[in-house]
N, C-alpha and C positions, 0 to 999 in steps of 0.2 A: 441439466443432465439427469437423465431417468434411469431405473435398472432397467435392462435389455428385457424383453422377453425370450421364452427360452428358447423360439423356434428361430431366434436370429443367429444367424451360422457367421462363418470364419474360413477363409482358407488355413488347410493344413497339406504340405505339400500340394498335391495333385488336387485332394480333397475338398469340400465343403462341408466341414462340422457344425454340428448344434456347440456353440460357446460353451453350454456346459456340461462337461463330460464324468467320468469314471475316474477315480486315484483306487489303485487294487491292493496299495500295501495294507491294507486296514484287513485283508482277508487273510493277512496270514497272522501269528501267534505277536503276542506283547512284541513293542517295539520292530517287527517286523520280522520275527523269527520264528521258527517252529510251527507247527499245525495251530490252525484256531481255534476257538474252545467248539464251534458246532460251524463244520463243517456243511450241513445242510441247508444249514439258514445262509451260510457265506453264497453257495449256490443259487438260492432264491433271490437273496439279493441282485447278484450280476444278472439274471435271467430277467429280473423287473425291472431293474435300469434299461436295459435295453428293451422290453416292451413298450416302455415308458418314452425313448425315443434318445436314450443315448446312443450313439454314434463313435464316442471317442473314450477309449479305455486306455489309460495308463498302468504301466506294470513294471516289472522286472525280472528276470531269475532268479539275483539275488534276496527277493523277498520269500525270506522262510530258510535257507534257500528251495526253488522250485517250488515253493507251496501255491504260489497266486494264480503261476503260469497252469500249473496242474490246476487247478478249481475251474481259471479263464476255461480250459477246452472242455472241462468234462461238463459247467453249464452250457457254453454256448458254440461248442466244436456239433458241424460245421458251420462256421462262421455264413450271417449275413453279407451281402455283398457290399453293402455300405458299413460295416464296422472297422473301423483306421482303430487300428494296435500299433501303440506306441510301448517303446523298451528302454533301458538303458542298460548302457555296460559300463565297463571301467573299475569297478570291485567287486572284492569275494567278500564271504563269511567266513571268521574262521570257527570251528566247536564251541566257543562261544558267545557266537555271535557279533563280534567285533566288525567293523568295516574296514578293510584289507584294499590298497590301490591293487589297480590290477591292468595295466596301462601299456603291457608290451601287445607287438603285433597278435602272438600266437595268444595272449588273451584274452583281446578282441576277437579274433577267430574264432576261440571256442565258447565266449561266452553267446557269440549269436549265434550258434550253431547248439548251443544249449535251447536258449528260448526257441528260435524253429523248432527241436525238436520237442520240447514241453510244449509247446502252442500247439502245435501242429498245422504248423504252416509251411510253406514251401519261400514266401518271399514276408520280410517283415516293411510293415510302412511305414515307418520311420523309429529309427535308432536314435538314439541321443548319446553322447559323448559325456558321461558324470566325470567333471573334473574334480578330484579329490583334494581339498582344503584342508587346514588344523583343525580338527573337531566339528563346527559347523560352519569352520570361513568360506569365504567365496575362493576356490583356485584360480590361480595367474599361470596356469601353464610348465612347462612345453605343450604345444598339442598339435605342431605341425608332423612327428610321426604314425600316433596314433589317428589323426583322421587321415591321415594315407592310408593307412592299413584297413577304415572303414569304408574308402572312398572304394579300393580293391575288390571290397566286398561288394559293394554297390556294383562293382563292373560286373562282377560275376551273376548278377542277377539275384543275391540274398537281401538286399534291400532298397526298398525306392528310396527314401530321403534320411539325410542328417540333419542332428538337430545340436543344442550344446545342454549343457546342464550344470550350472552351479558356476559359473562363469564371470569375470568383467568384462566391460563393454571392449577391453582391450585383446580379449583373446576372442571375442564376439569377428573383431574387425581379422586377426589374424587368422581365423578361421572360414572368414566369406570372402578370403581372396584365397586358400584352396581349394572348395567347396563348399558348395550350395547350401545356404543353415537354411531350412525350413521353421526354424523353432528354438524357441531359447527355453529355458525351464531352473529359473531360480525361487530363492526363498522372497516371498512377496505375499502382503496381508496389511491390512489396515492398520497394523499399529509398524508394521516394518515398510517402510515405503523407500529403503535407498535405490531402487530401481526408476524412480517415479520417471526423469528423464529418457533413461534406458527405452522403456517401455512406450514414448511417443515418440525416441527415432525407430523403433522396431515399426509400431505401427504405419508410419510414414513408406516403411519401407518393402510392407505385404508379409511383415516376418509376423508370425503367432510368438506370444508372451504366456506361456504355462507356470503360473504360481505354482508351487508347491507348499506343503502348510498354508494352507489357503483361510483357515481356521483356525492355525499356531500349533497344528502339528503335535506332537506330545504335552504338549500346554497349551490348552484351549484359549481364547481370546478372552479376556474378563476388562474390561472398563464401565465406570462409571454411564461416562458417555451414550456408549454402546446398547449398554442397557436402558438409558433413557429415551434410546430414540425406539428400540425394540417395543419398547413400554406404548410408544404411544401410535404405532403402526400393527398391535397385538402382535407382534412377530419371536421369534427368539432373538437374540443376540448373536449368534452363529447364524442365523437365517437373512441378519441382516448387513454382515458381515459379508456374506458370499454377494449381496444383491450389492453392496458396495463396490466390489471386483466389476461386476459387470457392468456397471454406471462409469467407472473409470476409465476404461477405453475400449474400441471395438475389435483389437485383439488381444485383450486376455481372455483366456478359455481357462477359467477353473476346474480344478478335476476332484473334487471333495471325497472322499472313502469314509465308506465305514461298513459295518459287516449286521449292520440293525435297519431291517425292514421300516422301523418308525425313521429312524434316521435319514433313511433315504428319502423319503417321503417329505420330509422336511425340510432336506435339500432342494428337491427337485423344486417343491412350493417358493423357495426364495428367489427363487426365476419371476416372479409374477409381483415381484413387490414392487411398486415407484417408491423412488425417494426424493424428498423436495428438494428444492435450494434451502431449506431449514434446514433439513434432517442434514444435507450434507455440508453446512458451516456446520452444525454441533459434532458431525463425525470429526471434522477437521480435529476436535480438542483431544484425539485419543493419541493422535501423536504430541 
């Protein structure tokens, strides 16, 4: 098993993505709130992922609130015709900054009727359901109201596909017998692997796997391990970390963020790394 190259794509809904995409909460202020410290450079960045041949941008309204969605149009509004904007709904912020469920119909309604209108889009391609957990658990549900209420939406012509987010495989299943999941989007990275099953009946089954914290998220990934394999492929250990994701199955699409031009750049590069059957028994030792 080898890291993917970057130009190897994924279905996403209707779509065919480049596997490694855009995560845009890193555009908006600490932990995902407020304005960014430079807003300009947040700019150039999404403007160079996408010259660079990303395809698939994750976001939300709630990050900032509206701060990402605002950056997303004012770099790259009007959108390419091959750019899949991915959303989520399901909580607010409150003043400060807390994450608040948000789970009834009407706001569902208005939270996609937010990002349309901060995006500036007419129809979003794919919404994701953020099921809300204790602090960072996975939710178990209800969620056969609320994806009726997105499903509506969908009829109405505001968005092509659902997806779930933060999910067990049990609300995965109660969810693709009311509609269609295009996509699942939980917390998954080399040191957290409880997905690892999850993630090859998804692929068995044409569903996309979007890690989130792809990198450990507010805690950057630090092992031993990691670093020695980094060491001896001269790579970073976050570099080799993402090329791990994409050696691991041929649908997960990564969507890494961060709002630093070197950053990015070093993302993208970890698309092109192999990794042996060495490198990945010693990765094995980080779990």
């Amino acid at each position: 098993m080898t890291a993917t190259d970057f130009a190897a794509t994924f279905t996403l809904g209707d779509r065919i993505v480049h596997r490694l995409g855009f995560g845009a909460m890193q555009l908006a202020g600490p932990h995902a709130f407020g304005p960014p410290r430079d807003r300009a450079t947040c700019i150039a960045v999404l403007r160079e992922a996408v010259a660079r041949g990303v395809d698939h941008i994750d976001t939300s309204d709630y990050y900032g609130p509206h701060v990402t969605n605002d950056i997303i149009r004012e770099a790259l509004h009007p959108y390419a015709d091959d750019l899949v904007i991915v959303t989520k709904v399901g909580a607010v912020r409150d003043a400060a900054g807390a994450w608040l469920p948000a789970q009834s119909a009407a706001d569902l309604t208005r939270a996609v009727h937010d990002n349309l209108r901060n995006l500036g889009r007419d129809v979003i391609d794919v919404v994701n359901l953020r099921v809300m957990g204790e602090g960072m658990s996975v939710g178990d549900g209800p969620i056969e109201p609320q994806l009726t209420a997105l499903a509506e939406l969908q009829r109405q012509g505001l968005i092509r596909h659902i997806g779930l987010s933060n999910v067990t495989p049990r609300l995965i299943a109660v969810g693709r017998a009311i509609v269609p999941i295009v996509c699942v989007q939980n917390m998954y990275n080399i040191a957290h692997r409880g997905d690892d099953a999850l993630i090859d009946d998804l692929a068995a089954a044409g569903i996309a796997y979007v890690p989130f914290f792809p990198l450990g998220g507010f805690s950057p990934l630090q092992s031993a391990a990691l670093s020695a394999v980094a060491a001896r492929l001269a790579a970073t250990p976050l570099q080799v970390a993402l090329a791990w994701l994409l050696a691991r199955a041929p649908n997960i699409l990564p969507i890494p963020g961060t709002s630093s031009l070197t950053h990015l750049q070093e993302n993208m590069t970890a698309a092109t790394l192999t990794l042996s059957a060495v490198d990945l028994a010693d990765l094995d030792l980080v779990i």
